[in-house]
TIDREN-396118 format. One line per field, with one value per residue (C-alpha): residue number from 1; residue in three letters; x negated, y, z. Coordinates in Angstrom, 1 decimal. Layout:
// residues N
num	NUM	...
residuo	ALA	...
u	X	...
v	Y	...
w	Z	...
***
This chain:
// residues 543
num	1	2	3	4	5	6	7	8	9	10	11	12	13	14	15	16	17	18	19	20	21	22	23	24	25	26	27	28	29	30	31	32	33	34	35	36	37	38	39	40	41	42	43	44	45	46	47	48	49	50	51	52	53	54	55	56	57	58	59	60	61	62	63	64	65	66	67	68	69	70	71	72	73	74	75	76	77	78	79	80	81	82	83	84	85	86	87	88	89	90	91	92	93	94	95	96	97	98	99	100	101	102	103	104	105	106	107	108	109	110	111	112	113	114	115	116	117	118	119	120	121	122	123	124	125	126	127	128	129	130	131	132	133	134	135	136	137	138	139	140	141	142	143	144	145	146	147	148	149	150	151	152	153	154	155	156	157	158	159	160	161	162	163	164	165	166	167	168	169	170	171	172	173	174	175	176	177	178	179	180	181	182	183	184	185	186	187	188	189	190	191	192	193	194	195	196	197	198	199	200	201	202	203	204	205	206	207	208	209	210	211	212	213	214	215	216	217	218	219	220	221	222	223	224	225	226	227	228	229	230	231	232	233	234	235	236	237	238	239	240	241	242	243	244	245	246	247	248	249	250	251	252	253	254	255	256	257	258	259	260	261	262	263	264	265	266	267	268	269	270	271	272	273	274	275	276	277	278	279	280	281	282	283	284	285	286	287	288	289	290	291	292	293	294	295	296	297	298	299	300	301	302	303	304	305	306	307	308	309	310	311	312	313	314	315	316	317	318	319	320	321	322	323	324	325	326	327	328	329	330	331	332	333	334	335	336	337	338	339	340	341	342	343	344	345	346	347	348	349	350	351	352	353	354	355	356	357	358	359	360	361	362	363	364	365	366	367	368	369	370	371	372	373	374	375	376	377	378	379	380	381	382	383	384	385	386	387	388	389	390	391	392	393	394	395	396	397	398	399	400	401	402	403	404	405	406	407	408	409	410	411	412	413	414	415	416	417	418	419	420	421	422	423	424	425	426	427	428	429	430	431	432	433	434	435	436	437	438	439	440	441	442	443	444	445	446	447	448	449	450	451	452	453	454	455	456	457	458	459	460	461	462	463	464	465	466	467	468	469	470	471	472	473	474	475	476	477	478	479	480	481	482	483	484	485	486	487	488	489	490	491	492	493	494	495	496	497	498	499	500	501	502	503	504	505	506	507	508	509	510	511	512	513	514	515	516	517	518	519	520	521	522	523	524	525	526	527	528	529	530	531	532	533	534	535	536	537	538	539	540	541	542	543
residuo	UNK	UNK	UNK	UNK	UNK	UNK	UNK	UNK	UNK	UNK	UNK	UNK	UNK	UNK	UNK	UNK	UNK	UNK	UNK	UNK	UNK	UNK	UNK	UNK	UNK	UNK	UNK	UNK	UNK	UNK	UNK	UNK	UNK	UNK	UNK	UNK	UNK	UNK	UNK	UNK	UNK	UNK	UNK	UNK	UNK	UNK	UNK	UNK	UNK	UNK	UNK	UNK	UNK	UNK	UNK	UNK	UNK	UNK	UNK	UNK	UNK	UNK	UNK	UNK	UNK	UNK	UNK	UNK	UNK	UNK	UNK	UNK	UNK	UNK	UNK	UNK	UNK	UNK	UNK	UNK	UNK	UNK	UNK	UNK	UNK	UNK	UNK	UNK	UNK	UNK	UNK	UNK	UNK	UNK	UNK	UNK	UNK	UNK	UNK	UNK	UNK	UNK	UNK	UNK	UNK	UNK	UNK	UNK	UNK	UNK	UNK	UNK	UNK	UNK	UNK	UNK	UNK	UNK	UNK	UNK	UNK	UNK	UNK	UNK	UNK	UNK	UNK	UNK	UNK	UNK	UNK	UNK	UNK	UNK	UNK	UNK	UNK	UNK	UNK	UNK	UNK	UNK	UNK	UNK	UNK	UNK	UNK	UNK	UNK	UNK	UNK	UNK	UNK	UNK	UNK	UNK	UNK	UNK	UNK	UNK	UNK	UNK	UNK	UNK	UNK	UNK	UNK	UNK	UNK	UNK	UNK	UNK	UNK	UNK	UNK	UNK	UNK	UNK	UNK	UNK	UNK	UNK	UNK	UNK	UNK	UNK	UNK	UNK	UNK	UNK	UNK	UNK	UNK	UNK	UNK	UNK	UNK	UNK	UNK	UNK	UNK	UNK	UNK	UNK	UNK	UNK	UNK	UNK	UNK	UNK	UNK	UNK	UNK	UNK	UNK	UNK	UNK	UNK	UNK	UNK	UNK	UNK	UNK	UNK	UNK	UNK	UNK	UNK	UNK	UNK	UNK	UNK	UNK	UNK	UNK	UNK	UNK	UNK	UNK	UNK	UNK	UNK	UNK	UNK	UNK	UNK	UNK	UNK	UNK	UNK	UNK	UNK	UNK	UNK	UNK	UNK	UNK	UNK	UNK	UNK	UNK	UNK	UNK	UNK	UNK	UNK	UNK	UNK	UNK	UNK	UNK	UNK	UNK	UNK	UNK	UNK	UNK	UNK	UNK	UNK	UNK	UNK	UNK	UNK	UNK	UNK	UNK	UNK	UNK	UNK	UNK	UNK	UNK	UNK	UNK	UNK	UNK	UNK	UNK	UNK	UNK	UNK	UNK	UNK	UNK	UNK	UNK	UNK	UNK	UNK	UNK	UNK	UNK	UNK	UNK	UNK	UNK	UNK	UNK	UNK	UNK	UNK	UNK	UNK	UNK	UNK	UNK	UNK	UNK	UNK	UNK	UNK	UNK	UNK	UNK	UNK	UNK	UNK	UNK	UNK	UNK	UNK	UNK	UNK	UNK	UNK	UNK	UNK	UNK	UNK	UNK	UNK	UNK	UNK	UNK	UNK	UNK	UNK	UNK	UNK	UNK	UNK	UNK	UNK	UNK	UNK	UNK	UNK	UNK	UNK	UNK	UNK	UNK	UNK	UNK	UNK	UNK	UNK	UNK	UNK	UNK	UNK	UNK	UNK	UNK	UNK	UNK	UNK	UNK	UNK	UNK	UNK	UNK	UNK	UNK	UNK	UNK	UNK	UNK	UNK	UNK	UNK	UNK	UNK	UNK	UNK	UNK	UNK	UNK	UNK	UNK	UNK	UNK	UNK	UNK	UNK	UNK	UNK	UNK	UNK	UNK	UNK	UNK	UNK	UNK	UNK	UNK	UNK	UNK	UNK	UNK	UNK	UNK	UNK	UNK	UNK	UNK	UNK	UNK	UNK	UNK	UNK	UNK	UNK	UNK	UNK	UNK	UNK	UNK	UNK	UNK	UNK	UNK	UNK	UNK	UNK	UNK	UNK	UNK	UNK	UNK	UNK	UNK	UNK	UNK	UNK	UNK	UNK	UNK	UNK	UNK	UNK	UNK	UNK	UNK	UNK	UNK	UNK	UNK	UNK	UNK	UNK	UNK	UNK	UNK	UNK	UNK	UNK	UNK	UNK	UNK	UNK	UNK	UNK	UNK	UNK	UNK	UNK	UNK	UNK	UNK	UNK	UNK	UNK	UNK	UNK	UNK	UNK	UNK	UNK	UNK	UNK	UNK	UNK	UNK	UNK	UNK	UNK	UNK	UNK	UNK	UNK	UNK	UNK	UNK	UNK	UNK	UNK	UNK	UNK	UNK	UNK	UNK	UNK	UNK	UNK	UNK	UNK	UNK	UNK	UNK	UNK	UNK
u	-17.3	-17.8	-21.9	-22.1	-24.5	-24.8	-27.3	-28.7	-28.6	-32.0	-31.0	-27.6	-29.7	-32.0	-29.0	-27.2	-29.2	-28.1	-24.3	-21.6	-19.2	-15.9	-12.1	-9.4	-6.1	-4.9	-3.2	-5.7	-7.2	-10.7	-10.7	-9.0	-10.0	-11.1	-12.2	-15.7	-18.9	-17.4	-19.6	-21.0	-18.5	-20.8	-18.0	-18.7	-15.5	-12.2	-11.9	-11.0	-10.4	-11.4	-8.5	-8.6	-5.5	-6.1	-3.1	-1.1	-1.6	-2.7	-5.1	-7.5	-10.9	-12.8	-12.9	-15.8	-16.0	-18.2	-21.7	-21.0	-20.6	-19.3	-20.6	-21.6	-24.0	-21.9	-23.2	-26.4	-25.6	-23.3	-20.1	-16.3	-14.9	-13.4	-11.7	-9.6	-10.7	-8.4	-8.3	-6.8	-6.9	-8.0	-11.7	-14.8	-17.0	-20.5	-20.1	-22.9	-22.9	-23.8	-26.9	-27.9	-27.8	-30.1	-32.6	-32.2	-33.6	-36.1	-37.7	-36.9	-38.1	-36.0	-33.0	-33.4	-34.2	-30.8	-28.8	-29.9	-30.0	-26.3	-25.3	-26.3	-24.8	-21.5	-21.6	-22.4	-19.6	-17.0	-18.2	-18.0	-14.5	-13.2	-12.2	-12.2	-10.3	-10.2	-7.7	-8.3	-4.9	-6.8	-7.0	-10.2	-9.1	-9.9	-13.1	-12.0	-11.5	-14.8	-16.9	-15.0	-15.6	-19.4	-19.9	-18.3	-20.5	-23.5	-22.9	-22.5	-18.8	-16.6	-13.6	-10.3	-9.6	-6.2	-6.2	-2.8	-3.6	-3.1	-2.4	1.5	1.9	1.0	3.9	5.3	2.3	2.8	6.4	5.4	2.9	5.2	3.2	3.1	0.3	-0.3	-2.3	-4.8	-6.8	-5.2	-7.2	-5.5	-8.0	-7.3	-4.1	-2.4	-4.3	-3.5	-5.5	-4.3	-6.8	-9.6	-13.4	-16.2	-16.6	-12.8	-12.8	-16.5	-14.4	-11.7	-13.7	-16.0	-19.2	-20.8	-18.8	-21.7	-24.3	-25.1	-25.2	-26.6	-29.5	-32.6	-34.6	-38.4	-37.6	-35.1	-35.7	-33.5	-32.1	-31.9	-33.4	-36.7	-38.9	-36.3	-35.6	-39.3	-40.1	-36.9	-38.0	-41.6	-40.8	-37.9	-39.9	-42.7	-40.4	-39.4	-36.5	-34.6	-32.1	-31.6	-28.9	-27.6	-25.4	-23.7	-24.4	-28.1	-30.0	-31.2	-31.8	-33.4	-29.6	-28.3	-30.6	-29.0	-32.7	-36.2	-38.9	-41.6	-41.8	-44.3	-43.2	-40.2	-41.3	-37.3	-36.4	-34.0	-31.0	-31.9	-28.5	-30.4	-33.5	-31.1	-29.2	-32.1	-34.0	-30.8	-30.2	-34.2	-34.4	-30.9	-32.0	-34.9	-32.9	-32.3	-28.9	-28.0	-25.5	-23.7	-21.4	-22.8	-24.6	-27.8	-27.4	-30.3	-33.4	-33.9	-37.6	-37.9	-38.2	-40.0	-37.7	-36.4	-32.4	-31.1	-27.6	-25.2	-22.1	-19.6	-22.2	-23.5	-26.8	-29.2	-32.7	-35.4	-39.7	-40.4	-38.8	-39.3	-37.5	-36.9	-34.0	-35.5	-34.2	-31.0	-30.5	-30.7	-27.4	-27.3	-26.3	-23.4	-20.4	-17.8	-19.7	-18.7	-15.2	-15.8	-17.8	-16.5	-14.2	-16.6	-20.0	-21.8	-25.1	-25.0	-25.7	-24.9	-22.3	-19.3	-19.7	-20.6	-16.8	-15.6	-17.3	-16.9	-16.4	-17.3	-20.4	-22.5	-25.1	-27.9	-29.3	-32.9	-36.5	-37.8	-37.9	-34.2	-33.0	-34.4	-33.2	-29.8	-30.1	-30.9	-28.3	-25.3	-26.4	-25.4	-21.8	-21.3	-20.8	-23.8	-26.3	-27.4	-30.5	-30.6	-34.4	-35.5	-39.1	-41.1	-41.5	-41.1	-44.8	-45.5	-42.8	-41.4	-43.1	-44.6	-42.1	-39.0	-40.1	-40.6	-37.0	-35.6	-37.7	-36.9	-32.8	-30.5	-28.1	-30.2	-30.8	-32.7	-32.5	-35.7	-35.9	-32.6	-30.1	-26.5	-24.6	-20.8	-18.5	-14.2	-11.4	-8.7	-8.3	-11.4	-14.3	-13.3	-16.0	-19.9	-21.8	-25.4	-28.4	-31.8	-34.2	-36.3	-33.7	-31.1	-28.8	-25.7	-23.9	-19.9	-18.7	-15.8	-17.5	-16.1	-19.0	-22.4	-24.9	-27.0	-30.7	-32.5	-35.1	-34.5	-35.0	-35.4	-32.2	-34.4	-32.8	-31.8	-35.4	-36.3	-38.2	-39.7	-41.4	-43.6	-42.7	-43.7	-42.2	-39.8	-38.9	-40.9	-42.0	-45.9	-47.9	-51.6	-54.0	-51.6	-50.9	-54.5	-54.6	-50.7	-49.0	-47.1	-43.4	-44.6	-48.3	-49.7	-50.0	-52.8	-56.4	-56.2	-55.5	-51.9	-51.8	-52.0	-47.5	-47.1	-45.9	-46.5	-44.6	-46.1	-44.1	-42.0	-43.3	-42.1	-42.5	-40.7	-39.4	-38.4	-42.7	-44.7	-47.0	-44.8	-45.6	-42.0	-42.0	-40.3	-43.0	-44.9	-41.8	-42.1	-45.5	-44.7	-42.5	-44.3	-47.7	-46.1	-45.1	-48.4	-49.1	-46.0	-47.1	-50.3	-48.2	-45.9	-48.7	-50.2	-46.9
v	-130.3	-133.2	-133.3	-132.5	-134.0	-133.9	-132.0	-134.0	-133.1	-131.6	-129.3	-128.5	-127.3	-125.3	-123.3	-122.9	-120.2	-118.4	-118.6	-117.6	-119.9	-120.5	-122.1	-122.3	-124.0	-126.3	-124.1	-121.1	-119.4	-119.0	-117.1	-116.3	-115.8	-112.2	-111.8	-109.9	-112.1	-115.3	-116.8	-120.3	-122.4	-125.7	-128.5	-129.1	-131.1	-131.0	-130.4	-127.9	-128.0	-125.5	-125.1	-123.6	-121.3	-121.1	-120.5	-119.5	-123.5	-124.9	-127.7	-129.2	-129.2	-130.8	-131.3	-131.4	-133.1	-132.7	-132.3	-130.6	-127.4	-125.2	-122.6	-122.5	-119.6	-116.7	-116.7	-116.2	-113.7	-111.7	-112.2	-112.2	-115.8	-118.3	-120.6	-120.4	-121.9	-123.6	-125.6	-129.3	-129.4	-127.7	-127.4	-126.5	-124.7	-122.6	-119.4	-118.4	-115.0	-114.4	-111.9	-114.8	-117.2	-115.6	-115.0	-118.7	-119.8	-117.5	-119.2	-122.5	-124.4	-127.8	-126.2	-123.7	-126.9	-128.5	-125.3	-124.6	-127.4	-128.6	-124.8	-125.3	-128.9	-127.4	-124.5	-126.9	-129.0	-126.2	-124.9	-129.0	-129.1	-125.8	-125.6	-121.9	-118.8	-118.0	-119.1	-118.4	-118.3	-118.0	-118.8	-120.2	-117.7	-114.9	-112.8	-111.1	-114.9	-116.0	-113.2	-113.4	-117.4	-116.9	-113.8	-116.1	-119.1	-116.7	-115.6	-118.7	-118.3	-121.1	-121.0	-122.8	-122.4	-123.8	-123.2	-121.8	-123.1	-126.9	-127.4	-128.4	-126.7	-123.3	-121.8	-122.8	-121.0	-117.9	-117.7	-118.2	-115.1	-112.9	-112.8	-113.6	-114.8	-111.2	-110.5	-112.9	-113.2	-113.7	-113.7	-114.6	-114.3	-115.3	-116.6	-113.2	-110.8	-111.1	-109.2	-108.5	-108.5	-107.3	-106.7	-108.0	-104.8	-105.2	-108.7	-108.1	-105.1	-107.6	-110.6	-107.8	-109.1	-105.7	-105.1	-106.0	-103.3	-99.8	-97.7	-94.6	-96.6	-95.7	-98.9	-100.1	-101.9	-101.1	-103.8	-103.2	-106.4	-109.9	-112.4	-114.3	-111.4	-109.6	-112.4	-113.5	-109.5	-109.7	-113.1	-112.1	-108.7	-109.8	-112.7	-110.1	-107.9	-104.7	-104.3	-105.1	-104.4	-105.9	-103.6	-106.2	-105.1	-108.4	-111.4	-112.8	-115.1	-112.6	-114.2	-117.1	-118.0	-118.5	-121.2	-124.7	-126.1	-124.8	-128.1	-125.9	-124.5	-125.5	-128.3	-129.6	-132.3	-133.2	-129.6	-127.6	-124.8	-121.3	-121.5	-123.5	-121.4	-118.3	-120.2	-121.2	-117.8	-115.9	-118.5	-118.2	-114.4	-114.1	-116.2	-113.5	-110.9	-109.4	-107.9	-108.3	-105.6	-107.2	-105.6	-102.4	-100.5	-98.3	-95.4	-92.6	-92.4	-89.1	-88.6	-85.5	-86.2	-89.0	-91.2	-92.0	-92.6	-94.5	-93.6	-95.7	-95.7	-94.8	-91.4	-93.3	-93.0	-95.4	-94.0	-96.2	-95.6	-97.7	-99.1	-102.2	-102.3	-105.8	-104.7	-107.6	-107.6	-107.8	-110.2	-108.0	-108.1	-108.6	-105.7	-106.7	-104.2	-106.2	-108.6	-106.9	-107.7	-111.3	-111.4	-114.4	-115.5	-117.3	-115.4	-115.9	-115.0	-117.7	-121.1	-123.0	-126.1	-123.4	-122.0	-125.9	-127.1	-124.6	-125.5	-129.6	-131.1	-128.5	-127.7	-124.5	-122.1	-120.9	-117.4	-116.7	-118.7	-118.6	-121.1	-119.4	-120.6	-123.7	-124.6	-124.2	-126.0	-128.6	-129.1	-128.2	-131.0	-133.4	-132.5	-130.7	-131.8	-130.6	-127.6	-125.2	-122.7	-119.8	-118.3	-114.8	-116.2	-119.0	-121.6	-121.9	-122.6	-118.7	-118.5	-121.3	-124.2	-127.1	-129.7	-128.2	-127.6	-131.5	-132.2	-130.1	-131.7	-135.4	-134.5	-135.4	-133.2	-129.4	-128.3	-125.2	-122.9	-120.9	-117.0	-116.6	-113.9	-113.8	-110.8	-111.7	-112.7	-112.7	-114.2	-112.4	-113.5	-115.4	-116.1	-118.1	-118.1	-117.0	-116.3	-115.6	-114.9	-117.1	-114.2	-116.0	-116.6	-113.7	-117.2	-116.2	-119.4	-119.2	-121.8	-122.3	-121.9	-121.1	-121.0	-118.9	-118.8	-115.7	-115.9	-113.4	-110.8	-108.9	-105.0	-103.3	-100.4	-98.3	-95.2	-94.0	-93.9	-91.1	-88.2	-89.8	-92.8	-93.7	-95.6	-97.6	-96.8	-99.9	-98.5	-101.0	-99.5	-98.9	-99.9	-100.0	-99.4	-99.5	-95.4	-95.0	-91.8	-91.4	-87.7	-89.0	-87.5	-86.0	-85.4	-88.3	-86.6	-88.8	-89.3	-92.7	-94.4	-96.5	-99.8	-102.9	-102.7	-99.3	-96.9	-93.2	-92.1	-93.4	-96.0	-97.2	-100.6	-102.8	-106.9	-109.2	-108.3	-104.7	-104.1	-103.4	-106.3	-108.9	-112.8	-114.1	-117.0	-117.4	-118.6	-115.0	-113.1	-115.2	-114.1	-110.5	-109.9	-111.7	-109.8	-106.5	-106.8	-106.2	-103.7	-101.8	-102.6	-100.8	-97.6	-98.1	-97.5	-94.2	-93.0
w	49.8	52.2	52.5	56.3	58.4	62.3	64.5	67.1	70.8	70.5	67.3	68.9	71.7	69.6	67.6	71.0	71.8	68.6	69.0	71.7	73.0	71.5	72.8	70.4	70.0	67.2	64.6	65.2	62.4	62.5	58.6	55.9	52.2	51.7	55.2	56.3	56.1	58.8	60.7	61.2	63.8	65.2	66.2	69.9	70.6	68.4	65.0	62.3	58.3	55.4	53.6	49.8	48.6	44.9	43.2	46.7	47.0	50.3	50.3	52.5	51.4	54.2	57.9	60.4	63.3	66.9	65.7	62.5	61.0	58.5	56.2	52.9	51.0	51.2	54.8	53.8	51.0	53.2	50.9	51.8	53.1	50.1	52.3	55.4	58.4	60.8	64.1	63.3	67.2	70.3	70.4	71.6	69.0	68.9	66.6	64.7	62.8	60.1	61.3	63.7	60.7	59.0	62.6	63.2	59.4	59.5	62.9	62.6	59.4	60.3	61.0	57.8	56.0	56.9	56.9	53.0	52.2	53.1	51.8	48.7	48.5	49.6	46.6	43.7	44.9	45.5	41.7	40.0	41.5	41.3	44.5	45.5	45.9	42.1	39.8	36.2	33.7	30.0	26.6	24.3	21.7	24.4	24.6	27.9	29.2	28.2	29.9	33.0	33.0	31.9	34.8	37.7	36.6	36.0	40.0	41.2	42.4	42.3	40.2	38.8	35.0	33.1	29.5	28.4	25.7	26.2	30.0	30.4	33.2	31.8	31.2	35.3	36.5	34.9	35.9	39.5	39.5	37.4	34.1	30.3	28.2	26.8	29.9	29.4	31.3	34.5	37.3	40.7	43.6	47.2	46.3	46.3	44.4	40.8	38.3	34.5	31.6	34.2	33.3	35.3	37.2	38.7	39.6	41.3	43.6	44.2	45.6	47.5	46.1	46.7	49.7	51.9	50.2	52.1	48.9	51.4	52.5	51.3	50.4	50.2	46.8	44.5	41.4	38.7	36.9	38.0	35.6	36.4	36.8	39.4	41.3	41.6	43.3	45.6	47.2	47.0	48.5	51.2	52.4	52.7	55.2	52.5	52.9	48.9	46.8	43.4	41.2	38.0	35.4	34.9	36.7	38.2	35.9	32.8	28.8	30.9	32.5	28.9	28.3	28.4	29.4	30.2	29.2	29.9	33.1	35.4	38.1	36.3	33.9	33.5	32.8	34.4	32.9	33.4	35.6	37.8	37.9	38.6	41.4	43.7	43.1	44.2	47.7	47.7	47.8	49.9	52.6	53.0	53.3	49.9	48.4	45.2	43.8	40.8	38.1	38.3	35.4	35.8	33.9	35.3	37.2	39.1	38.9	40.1	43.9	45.8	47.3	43.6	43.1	40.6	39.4	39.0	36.3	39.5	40.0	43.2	43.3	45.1	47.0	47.0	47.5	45.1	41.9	39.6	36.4	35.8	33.0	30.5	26.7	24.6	21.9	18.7	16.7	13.0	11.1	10.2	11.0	12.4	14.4	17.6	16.6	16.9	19.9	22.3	19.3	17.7	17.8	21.3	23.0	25.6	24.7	28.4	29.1	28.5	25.2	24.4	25.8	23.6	19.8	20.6	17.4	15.3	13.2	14.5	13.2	15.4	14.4	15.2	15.4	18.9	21.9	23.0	19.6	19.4	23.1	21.7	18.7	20.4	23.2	21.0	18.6	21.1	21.1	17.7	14.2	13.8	13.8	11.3	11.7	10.1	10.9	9.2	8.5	6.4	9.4	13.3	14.3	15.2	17.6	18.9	21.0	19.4	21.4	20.0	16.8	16.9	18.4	15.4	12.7	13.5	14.9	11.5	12.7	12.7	9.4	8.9	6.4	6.3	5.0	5.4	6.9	7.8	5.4	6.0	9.1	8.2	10.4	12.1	15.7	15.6	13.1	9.9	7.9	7.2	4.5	4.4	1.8	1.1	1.0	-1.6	-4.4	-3.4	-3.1	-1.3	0.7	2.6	4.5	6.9	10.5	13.5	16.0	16.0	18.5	18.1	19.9	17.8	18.8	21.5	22.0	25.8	26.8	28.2	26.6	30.2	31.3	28.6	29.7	33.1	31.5	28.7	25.9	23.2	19.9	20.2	23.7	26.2	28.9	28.9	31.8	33.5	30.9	28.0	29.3	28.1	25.4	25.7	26.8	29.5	29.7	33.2	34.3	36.6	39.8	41.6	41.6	41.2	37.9	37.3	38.9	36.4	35.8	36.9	34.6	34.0	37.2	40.8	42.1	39.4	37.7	34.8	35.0	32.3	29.1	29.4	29.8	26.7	25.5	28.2	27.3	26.5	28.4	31.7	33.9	32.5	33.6	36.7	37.8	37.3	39.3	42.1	41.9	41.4	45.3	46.0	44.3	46.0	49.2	48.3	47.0	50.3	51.9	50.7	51.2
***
């Protein structure tokens, strides 16, 4: 984590008026991992270190000297310290809060500039190193170990990871923390902490990601899911001065996170992963003053009063005036009835850098025939045996962009079996071996395999919003003019007519892939959820 540049004398000057003074000794520490939001300390004279205790271990990360600073983006996001910070020697330093922080960046566009800048720096090299407060202990046969790897990485949150698998050392570390390989995984957070076999939910609780939320508060926005179309209204809508909170049941970054790279979004001619897309929108809509709740399922909508309240799977229930559901689409499963069984041993839903580490070597199959699918086939041909694609229809021109269509055509190593369906999975701790049918012949094929990527079409889980919205018969949510001609659950109380993505109840809207007649692309989802700020604003203010 060493990228730190200096503030001149005029800059120092300029975030001076922010902070309050600060004397300390060598030896003192300024925070520990766990700790409330810390703030900012600006090196004035002296020095001090950020020190990272994963696995009880103490080592020193980095150190900053006079005209320097520390800080990273839990400081904008409000989050619980990683590190500890210590004094290497007496010295002079400015504290900045974290409330002040935020003040500064919002006045000053150099300062912002440099602060976000060097925050986000800091994050991608605490997460390439591993550096952190988090010390995984799993196995690659795991499931559990899997979706607490891909939910950390999906957040953004730094974290070690030793295979017990193959690392030597395996078997000292879990004698030192007391535990055997039957509680995989092991998560040990701040060095201390250790959690057995945890979900997402637990290890959320323990780091304090939500620790920062007022659950009581009644908000302008409440936006329900975090993929592109979420994220797009809660920077849109903080920037904008509502006041925002984003509720996600896993981690920020939606279907579009899973995608190992996006070719076709505007401004990017290189591409970028839909983890990169996710990262940025979440420091983008943080830095304006937006919380994101994480781990945390929605399960109701009480329409029955204006301000709404959204319950949550706890029974907490969360007030807001307005509400976008942003809840996008799940992959549709095959029917096939032990598919769940396999789930992160062998069949996955995520096709990013991790699941990749974890099929090296081996040949893959790739279920489905859209753009998600393709994406995939194409980046785990680079490290697989090779890919096969297994795609329900007669060809790939209906649904899937012209560019990868060519990229799978002219790659030796994608095959593609057309009209055909996957009828058989078998294995006992993790998938063994597929079979599936050519719809055309009634040809049934089984091979070994030990890897399948499934990116087929996806349905809303909208079944908690039953009886205050309308529905299409698929369960998208209808909006605008779509409510046209259709009995509404509840009458529409107003004189005037839904706005374009409003539903059939005043102030609750639908953007991305959870709305009837969405465009599936992400740039679509994108521009839905920035537009339907205004029309909030407009029901904000009839209110």
């Amino acid at each position: 984590m060493a990228y730190a540049p200096f503030l001149s004398e005029s800059q120092l000057e300029r975030v001076r008026v922010f902070t309050k003074p600060r004397q300390v000794a060598a030896g003192d520490v300024l925070y520990n991992p766990n700790d409330d939001t810390p703030p900012v300390y600006v090196v004035i004279e002296g020095k001090i270190r950020i020190i990272s205790l994963a696995g009880g271990v103490e080592d020193t990360v980095t150190t900053y000297d006079p005209g320097q600073f520390s800080g990273e983006l839990l400081m904008i996001a409000g989050r619980r310290s990683i590190y500890r910070c210590q004094a290497v020697e007496a010295s002079h330093l400015l504290e900045l809060s974290a409330q002040n922080l935020r003040t500064l960046i919002s006045k000053d566009a150099e300062l912002s500039e440099i602060f976000m800048r060097t925050f986000l720096a800091r994050r991608l090299s605490m997460v390439s190193h591993g550096r952190t407060n988090v010390l995984i202990l799993g196995s690659r046969y795991s499931a559990q170990t899997l979706a607490v790897r891909e939910f950390l990485t999906r957040d953004g949150h730094p974290f070690a990871y030793v295979d017990l698998d193959t690392d030597s050392s395996s078997q000292e570390l879990l004698d030192r923390f007391g535990v055997c390989s039957d509680d995989v995984p092991i998560v040990v957070c701040n060095g201390d902490q250790i959690l057995r076999n945890p979900s997402t939910r637990e290890v959320a609780q323990t780091l304090g990601f939500n620790s920062n939320i007022d659950e009581s508060q009644v908000r302008d926005i409440v936006i329900v899911g975090a993929g592109p179309a979420g994220l797009a209204a809660a920077v849109y809508a903080a920037s904008e001065g509502l006041d925002v909170l984003v509720i996600e049941r896993a981690a920020p970054g939606g279907q579009a996170g899973s995608s190992s790279r996006i070719e076709n979004y505007l401004g990017f001619p290189t591409g970028l992963s839909g983890q990169e897309l996710a990262n940025s929108a979440i420091a983008q809509s943080e830095k304006f003053g937006a919380k994101i709740m994480v781990a945390r399922t929605v399960e109701g909508l009480n329409c029955d009063e204006r301000p709404y309240r959204i319950s949550l799977d706890d029974g907490q229930q969360i007030a807001g005036r307005s509400v976008v559901l942003a809840t996008g689409a799940a992959y549709n499963q095959p029917a096939l009835p032990n598919i769940d069984r396999f789930t992160g041993r062998g069949i996955y839903y995520n096709a990013t850098f991790m699941e990749g580490q974890l099929c090296s070597g081996d040949p893959v199959i790739v279920i489905g025939g859209g753009n998600s699918a393709g994406q995939a086939a194409v980046f785990l041909a680079q490290n697989t045996k090779g890919v096969r694609m297994l795609v329900r229809s007669a060809g790939l021109a209906a649904t899937m962009s012209r560019y990868l269509v060519r990229r799978i055509e002219e790659n030796p190593l994608i095959q593609v079996n057309f009209d055909s369906e996957l009828v058989r999975l078998s294995g006992d701790d993790h998938l063994e071996e597929v079979s599936w049918r050519d719809k055309s012949t009634g040809e049934v094929t089984t091979r070994p395999m030990r890897h399948i990527f499934v990116m087929t079409g996806a349905s809303p889980k909208t079944e908690w919003l039953a009886g205050c919205l309308s529905l299409d018969p698929r369960g998208f949510v209808l909006t605008g003019t779509d409510l046209d001609g259709v009995l509404p659950p509840r009458p529409w109380p107003l004189a005037r007519r839904p706005y374009m993505l409003e539903t059939s109840l005043p102030g609750v809207f639908a953007v991305g892939d959870a709305r009837a007649g969405n465009v599936k692309r992400v740039a679509a989802a994108v521009g839905e959820g920035s537009i339907v700020v205004h029309m909030v604003h407009q029901v904000l203010a009839d209110m």
